[in-house]
ROLUMKOL-262725 format. One record per residue (C-alpha): residue number from 1; residue in three letters; x, y, z. Coordinates in steps of 0.25 Angstrom, whole numbers, plus 2048, in hexadecimal, padded with zeros to 3 digits. Each point is the difference from the previous one (the first is absolute). Layout:
N
+------+------+-----+-----+-----+
! resi ! resn !  px !  py !  pz !
+------+------+-----+-----+-----+
!  NUM !  Ala !   X !   Y !   Z !
...
+------+------+-----+-----+-----+
//
This chain:
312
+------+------+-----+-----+-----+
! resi ! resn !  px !  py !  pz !
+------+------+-----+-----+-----+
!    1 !  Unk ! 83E ! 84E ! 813 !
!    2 !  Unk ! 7F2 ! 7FA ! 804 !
!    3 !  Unk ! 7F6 ! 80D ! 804 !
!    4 !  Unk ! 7F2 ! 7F9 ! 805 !
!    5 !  Unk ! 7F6 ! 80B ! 7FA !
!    6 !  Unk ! 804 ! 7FB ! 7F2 !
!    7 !  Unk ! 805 ! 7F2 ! 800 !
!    8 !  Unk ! 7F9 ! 7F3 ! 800 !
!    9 !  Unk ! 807 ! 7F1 ! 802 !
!   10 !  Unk ! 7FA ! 7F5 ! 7F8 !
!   11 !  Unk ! 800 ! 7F0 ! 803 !
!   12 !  Unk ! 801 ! 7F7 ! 7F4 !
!   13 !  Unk ! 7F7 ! 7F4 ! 7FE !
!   14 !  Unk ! 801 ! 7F3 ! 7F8 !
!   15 !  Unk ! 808 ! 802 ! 7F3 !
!   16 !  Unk ! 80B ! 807 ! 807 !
!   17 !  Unk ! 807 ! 7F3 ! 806 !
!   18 !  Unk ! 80F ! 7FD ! 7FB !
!   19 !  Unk ! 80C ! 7F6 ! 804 !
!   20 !  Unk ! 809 ! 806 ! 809 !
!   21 !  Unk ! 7F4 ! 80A ! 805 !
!   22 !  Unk ! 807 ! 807 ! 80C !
!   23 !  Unk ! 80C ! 7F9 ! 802 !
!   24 !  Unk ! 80A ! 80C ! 7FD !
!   25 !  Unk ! 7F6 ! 807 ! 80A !
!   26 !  Unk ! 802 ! 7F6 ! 809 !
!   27 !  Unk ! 80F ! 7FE ! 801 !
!   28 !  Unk ! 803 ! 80F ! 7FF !
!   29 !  Unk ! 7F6 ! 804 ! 80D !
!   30 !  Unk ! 7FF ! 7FA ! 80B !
!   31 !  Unk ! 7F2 ! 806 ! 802 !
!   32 !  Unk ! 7FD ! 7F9 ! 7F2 !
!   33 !  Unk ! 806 ! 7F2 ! 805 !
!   34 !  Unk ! 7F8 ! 7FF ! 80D !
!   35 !  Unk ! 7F3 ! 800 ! 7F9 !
!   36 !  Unk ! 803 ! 7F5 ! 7F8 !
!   37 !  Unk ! 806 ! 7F8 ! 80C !
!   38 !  Unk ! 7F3 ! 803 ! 808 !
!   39 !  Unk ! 7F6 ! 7FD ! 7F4 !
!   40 !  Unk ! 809 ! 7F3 ! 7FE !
!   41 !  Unk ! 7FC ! 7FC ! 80F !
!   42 !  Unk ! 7F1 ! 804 ! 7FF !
!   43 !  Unk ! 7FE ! 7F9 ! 7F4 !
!   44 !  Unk ! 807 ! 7F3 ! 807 !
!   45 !  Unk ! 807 ! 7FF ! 7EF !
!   46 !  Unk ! 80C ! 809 ! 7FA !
!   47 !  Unk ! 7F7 ! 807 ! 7F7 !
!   48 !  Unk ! 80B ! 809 ! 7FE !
!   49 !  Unk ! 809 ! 7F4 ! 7F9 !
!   50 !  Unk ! 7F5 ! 7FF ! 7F6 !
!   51 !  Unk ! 7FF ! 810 ! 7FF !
!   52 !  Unk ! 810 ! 800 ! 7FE !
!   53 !  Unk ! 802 ! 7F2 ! 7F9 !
!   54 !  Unk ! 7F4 ! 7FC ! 7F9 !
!   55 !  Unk ! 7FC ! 7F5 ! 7FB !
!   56 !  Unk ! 7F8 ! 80C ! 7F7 !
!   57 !  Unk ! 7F2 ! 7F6 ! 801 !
!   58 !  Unk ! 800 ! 801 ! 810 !
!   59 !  Unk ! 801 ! 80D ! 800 !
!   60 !  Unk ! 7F4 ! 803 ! 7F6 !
!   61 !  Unk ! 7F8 ! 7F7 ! 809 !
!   62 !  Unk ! 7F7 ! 809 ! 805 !
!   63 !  Unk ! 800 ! 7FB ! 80E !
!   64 !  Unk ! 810 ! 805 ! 7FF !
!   65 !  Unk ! 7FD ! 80D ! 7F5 !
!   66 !  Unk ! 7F8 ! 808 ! 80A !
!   67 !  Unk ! 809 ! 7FD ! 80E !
!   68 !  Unk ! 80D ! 802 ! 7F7 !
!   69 !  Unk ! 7FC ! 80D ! 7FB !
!   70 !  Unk ! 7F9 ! 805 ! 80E !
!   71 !  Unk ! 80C ! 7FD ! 807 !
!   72 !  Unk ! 80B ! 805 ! 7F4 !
!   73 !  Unk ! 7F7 ! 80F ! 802 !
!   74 !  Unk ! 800 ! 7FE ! 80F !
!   75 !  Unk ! 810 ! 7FE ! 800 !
!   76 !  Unk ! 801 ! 80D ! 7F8 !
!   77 !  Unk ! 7F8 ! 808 ! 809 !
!   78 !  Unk ! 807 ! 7FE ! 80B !
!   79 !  Unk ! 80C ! 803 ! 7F9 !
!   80 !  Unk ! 7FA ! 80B ! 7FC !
!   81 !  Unk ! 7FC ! 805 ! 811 !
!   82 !  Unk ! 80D ! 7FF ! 803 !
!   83 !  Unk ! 806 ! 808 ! 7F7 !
!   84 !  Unk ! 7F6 ! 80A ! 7FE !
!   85 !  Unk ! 7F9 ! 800 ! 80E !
!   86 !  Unk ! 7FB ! 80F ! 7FE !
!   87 !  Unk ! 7FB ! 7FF ! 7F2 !
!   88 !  Unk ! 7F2 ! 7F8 ! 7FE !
!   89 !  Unk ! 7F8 ! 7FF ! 7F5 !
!   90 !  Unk ! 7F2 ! 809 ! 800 !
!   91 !  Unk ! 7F8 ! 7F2 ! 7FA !
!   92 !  Unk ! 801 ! 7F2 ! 7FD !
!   93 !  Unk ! 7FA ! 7F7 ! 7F6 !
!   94 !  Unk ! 802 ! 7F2 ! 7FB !
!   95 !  Unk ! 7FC ! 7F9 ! 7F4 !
!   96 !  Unk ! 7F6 ! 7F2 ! 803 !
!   97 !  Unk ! 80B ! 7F8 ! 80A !
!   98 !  Unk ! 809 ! 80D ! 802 !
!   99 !  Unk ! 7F3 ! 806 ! 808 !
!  100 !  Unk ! 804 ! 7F7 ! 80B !
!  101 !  Unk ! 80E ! 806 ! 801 !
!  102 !  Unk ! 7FB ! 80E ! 800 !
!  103 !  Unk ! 7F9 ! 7FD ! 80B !
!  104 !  Unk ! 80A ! 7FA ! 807 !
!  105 !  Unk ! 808 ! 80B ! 7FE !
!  106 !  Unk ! 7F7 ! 809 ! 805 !
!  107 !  Unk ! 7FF ! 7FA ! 80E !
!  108 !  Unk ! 7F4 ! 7FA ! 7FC !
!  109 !  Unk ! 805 ! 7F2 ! 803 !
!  110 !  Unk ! 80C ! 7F9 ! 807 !
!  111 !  Unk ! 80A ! 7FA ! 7F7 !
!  112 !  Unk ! 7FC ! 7F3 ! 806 !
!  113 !  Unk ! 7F0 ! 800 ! 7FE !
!  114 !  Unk ! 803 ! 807 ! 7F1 !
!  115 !  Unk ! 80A ! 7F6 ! 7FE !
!  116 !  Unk ! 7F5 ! 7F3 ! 804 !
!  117 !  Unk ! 7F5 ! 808 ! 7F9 !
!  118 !  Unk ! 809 ! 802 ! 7F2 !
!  119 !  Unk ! 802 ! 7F0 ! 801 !
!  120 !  Unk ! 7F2 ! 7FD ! 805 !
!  121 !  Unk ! 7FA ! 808 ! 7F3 !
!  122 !  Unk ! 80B ! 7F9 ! 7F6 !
!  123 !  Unk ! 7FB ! 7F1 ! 805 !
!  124 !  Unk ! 7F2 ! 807 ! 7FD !
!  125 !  Unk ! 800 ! 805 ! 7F3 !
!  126 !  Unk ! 807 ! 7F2 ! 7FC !
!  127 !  Unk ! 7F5 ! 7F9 ! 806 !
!  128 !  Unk ! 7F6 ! 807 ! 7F8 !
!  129 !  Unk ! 806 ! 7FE ! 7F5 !
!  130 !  Unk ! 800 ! 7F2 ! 801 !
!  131 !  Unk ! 7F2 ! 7FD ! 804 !
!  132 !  Unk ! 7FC ! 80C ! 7F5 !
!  133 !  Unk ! 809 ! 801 ! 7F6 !
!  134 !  Unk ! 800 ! 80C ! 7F8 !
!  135 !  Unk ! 809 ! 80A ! 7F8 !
!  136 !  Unk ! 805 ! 80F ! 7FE !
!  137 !  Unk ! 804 ! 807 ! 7F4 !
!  138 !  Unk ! 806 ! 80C ! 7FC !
!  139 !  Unk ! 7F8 ! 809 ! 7F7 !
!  140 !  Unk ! 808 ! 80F ! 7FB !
!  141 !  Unk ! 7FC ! 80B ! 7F8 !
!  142 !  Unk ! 7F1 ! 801 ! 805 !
!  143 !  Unk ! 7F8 ! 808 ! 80A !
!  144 !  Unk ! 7FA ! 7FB ! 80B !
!  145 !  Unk ! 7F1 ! 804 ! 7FD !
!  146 !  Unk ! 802 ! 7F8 ! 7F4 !
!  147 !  Unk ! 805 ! 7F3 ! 808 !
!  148 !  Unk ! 7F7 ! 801 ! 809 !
!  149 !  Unk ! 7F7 ! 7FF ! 7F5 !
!  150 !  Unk ! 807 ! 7F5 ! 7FA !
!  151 !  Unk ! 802 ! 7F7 ! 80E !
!  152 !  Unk ! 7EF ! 802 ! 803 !
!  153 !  Unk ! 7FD ! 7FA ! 7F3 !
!  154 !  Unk ! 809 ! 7F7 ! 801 !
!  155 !  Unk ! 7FB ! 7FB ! 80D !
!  156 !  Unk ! 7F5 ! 7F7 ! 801 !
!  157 !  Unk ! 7F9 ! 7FB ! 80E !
!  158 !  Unk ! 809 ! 7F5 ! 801 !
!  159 !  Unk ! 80D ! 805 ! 7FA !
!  160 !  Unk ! 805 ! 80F ! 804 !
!  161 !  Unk ! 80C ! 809 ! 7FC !
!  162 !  Unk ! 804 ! 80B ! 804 !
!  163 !  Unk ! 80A ! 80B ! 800 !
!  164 !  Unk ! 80C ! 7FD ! 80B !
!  165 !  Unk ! 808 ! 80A ! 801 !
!  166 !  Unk ! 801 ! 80E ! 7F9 !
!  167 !  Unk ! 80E ! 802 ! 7FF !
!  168 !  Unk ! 801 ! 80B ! 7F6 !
!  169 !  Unk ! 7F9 ! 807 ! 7F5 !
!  170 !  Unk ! 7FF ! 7F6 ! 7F6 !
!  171 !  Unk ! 808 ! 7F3 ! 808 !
!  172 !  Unk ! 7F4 ! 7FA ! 808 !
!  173 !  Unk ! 7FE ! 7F1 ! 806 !
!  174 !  Unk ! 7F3 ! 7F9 ! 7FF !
!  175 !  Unk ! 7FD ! 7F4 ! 809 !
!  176 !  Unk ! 7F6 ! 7F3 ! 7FF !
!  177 !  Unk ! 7F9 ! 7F4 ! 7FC !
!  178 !  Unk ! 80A ! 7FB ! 7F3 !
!  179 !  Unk ! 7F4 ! 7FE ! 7F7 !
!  180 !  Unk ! 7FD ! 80F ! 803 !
!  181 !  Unk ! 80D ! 804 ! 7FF !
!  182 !  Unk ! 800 ! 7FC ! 7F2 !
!  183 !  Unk ! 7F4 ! 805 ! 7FC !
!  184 !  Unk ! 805 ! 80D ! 807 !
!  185 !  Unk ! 80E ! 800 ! 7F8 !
!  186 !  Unk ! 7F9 ! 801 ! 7F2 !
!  187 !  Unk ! 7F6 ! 807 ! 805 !
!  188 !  Unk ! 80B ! 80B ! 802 !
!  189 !  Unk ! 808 ! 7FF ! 7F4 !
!  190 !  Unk ! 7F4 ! 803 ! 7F9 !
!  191 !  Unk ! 7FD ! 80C ! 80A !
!  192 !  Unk ! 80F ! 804 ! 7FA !
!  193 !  Unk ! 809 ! 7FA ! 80B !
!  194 !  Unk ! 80E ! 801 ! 7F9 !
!  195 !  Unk ! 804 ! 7F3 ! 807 !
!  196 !  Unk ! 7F7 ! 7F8 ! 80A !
!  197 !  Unk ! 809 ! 7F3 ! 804 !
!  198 !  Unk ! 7FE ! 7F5 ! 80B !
!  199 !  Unk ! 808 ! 800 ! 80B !
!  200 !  Unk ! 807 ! 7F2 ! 806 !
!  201 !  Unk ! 7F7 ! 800 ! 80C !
!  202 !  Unk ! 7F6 ! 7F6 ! 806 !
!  203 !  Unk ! 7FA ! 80B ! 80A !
!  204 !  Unk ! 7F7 ! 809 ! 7FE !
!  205 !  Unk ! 806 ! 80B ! 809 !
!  206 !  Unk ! 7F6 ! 80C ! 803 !
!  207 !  Unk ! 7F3 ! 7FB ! 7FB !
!  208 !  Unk ! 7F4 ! 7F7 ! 806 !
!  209 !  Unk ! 808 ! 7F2 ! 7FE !
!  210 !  Unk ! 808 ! 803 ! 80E !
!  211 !  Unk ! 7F2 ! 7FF ! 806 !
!  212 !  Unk ! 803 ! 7F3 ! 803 !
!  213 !  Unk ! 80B ! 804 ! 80A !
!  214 !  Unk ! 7F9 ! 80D ! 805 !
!  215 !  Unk ! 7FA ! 7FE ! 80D !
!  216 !  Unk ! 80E ! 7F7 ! 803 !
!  217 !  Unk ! 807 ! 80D ! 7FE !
!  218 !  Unk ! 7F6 ! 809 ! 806 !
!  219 !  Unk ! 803 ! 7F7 ! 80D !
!  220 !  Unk ! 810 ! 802 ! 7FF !
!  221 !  Unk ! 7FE ! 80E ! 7FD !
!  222 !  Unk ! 7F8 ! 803 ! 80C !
!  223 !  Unk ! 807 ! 7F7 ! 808 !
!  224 !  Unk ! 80D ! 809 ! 7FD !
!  225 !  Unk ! 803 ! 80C ! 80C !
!  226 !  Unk ! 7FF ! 80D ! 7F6 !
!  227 !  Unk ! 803 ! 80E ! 805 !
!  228 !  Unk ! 7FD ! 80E ! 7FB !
!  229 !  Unk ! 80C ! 803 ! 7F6 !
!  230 !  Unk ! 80B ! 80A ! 803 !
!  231 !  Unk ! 7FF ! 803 ! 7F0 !
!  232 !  Unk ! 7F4 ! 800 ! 7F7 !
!  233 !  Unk ! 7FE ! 7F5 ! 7F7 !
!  234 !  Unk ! 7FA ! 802 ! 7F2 !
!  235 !  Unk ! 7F6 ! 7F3 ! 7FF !
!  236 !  Unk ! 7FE ! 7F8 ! 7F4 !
!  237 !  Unk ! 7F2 ! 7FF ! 801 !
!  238 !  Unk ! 7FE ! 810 ! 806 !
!  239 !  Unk ! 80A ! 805 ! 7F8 !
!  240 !  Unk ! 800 ! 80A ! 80A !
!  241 !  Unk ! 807 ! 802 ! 80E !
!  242 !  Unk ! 7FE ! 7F6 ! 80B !
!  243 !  Unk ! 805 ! 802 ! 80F !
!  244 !  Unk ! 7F9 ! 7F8 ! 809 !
!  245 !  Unk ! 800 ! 7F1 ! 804 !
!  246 !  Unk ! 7F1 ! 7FC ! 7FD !
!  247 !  Unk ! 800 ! 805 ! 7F2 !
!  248 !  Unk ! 80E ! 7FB ! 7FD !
!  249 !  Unk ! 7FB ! 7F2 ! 802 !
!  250 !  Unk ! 7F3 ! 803 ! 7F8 !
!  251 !  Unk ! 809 ! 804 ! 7F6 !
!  252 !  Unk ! 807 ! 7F4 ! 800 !
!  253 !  Unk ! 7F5 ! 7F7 ! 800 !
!  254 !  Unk ! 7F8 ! 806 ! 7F4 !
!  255 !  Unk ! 80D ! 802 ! 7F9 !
!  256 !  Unk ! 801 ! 7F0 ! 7FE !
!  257 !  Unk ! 7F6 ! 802 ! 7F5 !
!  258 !  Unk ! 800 ! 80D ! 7FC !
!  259 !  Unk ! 808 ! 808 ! 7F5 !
!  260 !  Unk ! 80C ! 805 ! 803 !
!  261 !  Unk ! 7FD ! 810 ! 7FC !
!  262 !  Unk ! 80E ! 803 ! 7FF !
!  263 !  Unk ! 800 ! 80C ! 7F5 !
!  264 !  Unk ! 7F6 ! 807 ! 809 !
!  265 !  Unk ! 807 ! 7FD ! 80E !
!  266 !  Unk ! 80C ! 808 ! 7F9 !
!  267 !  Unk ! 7F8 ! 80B ! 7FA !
!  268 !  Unk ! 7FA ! 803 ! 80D !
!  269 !  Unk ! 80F ! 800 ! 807 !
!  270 !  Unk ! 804 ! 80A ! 7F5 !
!  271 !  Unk ! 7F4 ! 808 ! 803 !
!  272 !  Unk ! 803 ! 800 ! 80E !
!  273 !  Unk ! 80F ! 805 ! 7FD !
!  274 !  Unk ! 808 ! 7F5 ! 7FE !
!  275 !  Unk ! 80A ! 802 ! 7F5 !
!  276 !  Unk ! 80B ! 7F5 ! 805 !
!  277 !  Unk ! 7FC ! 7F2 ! 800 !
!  278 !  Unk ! 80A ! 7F7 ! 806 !
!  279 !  Unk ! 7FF ! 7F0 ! 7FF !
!  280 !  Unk ! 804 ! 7F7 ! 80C !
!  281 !  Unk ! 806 ! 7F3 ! 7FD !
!  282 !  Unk ! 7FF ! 7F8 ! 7F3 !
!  283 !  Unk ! 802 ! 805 ! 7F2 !
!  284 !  Unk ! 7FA ! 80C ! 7FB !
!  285 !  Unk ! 7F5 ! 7FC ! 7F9 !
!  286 !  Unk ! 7F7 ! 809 ! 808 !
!  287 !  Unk ! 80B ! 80C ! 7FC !
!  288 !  Unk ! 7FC ! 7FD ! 7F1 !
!  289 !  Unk ! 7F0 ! 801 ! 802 !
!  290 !  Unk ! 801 ! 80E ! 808 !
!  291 !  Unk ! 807 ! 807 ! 7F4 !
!  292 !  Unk ! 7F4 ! 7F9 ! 7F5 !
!  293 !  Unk ! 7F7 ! 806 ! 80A !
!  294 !  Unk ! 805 ! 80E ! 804 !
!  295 !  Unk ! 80A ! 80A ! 7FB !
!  296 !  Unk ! 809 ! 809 ! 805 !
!  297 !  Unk ! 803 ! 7F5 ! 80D !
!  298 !  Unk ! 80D ! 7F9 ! 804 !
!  299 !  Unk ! 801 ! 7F1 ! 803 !
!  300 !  Unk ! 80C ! 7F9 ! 807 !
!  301 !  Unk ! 801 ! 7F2 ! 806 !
!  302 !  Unk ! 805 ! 7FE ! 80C !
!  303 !  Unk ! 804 ! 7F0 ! 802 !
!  304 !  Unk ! 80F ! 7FF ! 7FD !
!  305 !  Unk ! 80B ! 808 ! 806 !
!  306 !  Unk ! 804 ! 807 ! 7F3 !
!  307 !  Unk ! 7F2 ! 806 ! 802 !
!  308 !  Unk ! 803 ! 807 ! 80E !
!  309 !  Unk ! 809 ! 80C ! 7F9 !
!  310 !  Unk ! 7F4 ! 804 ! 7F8 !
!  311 !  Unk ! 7FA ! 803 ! 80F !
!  312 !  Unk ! 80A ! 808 ! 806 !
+------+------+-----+-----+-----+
//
């Protein structure tokens, strides 16, 4: 049973996306299948054909990656309130995309405006990395002082890197120009990274190469109708609690080029008396990086019926 002073819910982000993501949610509950109809209609295309069907290479098309996986959480959830209407989570958290979808959850945002806002930032990133080009890569067993380091001399005036996302101790993301990026991935092996490999990307996610796109998605956020949240939401960029309307939409804009500071968001959940973390939709990658960052916690996904009796 979900008791809200100690358990946090978590939204995945890109990475989490599978074939066949929600379609056993969706055809055991009807709460499940009517978000997936309704998304259907907003988006005017079945997105949920190519969530259920494939082929895999429209459904990693960023442009479908961030909707699918928005809408996959938002099915969940409302399962989820139906079955459990007086058991809410103390926070919410989301990693890079899945922000969105805490939001969402938290009353932040209708399903409709979170929906066009998940697409409208999807079309954005891809556009960036079309007129920028750039690349990520995924660097383990070094601290982040040390990649810091490593990205800043890496980094020229003309060509950044920089670290993305901080999933877990020694699993972190770094994100830029690919001349940089190189220098940056022998930089780090010789810093004593255990593995440092590019990732196959074109953008440049969370770093100054979505400046192109900014003041575009600056526009569609504020343009979004935002209400306090009913639930915290532990930002990506604060890595603390956020509550009301105007902050979560500077979150959101300054989150399109910041790091994702992940280990430290669920540090400070823990501090705050956390000790259940449960994932909302797709996969349970999120699930794997809490227990690399904190022991002595409990981790379930909730996405698929078989995950409801863990709940109960």
């Amino acid at each position: 049973m979900i008791h809200s002073k100690t358990t946090a819910f978590m939204f995945p982000g890109q990475g989490s996306q599978a074939i066949g993501m929600g379609k056993a949610l969706g055809a055991e509950f009807p709460e499940a299948g009517a978000i997936f109809s309704l998304a259907d209609k907003i988006l005017g295309f079945p997105l949920s054909e190519t969530m259920w069907n494939g082929p895999e290479a429209a459904l990693n098309d960023t442009i479908n990656t961030q909707p699918a996986l928005f809408v996959h959480s938002m099915a969940a959830w409302n399962v989820y309130k139906s079955k459990f209407p007086n058991a809410f989570p103390g926070l919410m958290a989301g990693h890079s995309l899945g922000q969105l979808s805490a939001i969402t959850a938290a009353g932040a945002l209708s399903f409709e405006d979170g929906l066009l806002l998940v697409r409208k930032r999807g079309e954005l990133m891809k556009q960036a990395g079309e007129v920028n080009p750039g690349g990520m890569a995924a660097i383990m067993g070094i601290d982040i002082p040390s990649l810091d380091r490593v990205c800043a001399e890496a980094s020229t005036p003309d060509e950044t890197v920089q670290v993305a996302n901080d999933n877990c101790p020694g699993q972190v993301v770094i994100s830029g120009h690919k001349p940089a990026l190189e220098r940056a991935l022998l930089g780090a092996k010789a810093a004593g990274a255990k593995r440092a490999l590019p990732l196959a990307v074109s953008i440049a996610a969370h770093s100054p190469l979505m400046n192109s796109i900014q003041a575009e998605w600056e526009q569609a956020v504020n343009a979004a109708a935002f209400s306090d949240v009913n639930i915290p939401v532990v930002g990506n960029v604060s890595a603390k609690t956020i509550t009301k309307a105007a902050e979560l939409r500077t979150e959101l804009i300054f989150q399109m080029q910041s790091r994702v500071r992940w280990t430290e968001s669920i540090k400070w959940m823990t501090s705050q008396g956390i000790n259940t973390f449960v994932e909302i939709g797709s996969g349970t990658v999120l699930g794997g990086l809490v227990k690399r960052i904190v022991e002595g916690v409990s981790s379930l996904p909730f996405g698929n019926p078989v995950d409801f009796d863990a709940l109960k």
